[in-house]
N, C-alpha and C positions, 0 to 999 in steps of 0.2 A: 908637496907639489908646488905650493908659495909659498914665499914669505916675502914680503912687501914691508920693513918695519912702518910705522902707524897708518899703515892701506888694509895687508890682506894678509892671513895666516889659510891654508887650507890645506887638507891633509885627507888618504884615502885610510878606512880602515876596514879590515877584511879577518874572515874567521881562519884564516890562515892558508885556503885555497881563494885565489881571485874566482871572481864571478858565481860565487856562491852567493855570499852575502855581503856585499860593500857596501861601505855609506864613506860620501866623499863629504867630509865636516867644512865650513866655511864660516868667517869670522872675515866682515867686511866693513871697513870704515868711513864714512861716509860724512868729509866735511859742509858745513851748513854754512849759510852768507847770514845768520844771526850770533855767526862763534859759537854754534854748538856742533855737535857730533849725531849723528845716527850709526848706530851699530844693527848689521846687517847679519844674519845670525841663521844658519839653515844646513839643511845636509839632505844629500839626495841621498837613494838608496837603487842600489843595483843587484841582481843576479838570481837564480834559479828560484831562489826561497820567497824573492817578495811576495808573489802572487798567496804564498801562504802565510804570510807574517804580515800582512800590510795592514788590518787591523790594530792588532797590537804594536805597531810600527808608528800607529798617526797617535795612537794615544798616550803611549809610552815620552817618545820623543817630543809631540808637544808640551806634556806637564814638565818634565825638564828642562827643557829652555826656558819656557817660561819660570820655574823656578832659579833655575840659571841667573835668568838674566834681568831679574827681579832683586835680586841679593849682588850683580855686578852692579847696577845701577844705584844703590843704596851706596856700597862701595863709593863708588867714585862719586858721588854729588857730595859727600864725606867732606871729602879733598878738599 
């Protein structure tokens, strides 16, 4: 859907029928007035199934990122 090189990456993923189950993925960058970065990290989720899945939806997807983006941030302070 974007791409923005060092702004925005965002992309839809779907189980191969739209409006079943989508999650629109988001990777946003977000310059600081200390010369650092915040990285802005989320995804919505859309279509028939959430109301059934959204348990396992909030718990699944948050340890992920956070594991995510716990090992990107090691990654790059590396550098």
């Amino acid at each position: 859907m974007v791409f923005e090189q060092q702004k925005e990456l965002r992309w839809i993923g779907s189980l191969g029928i739209p409006y079943i189950f989508d999650g629109e993925h988001v990777f946003r960058l977000e310059e600081n007035s200390d010369s650092t970065t915040t990285l802005h990290h989320f995804e919505r989720f859309r279509g028939i199934l959430i109301p059934f899945l959204s348990t396992l939806i909030d718990k699944t997807t948050k340890d992920g990122f956070e594991l995510m983006n716990a090992e990107l941030k090691q990654c790059v302070e590396k550098q």
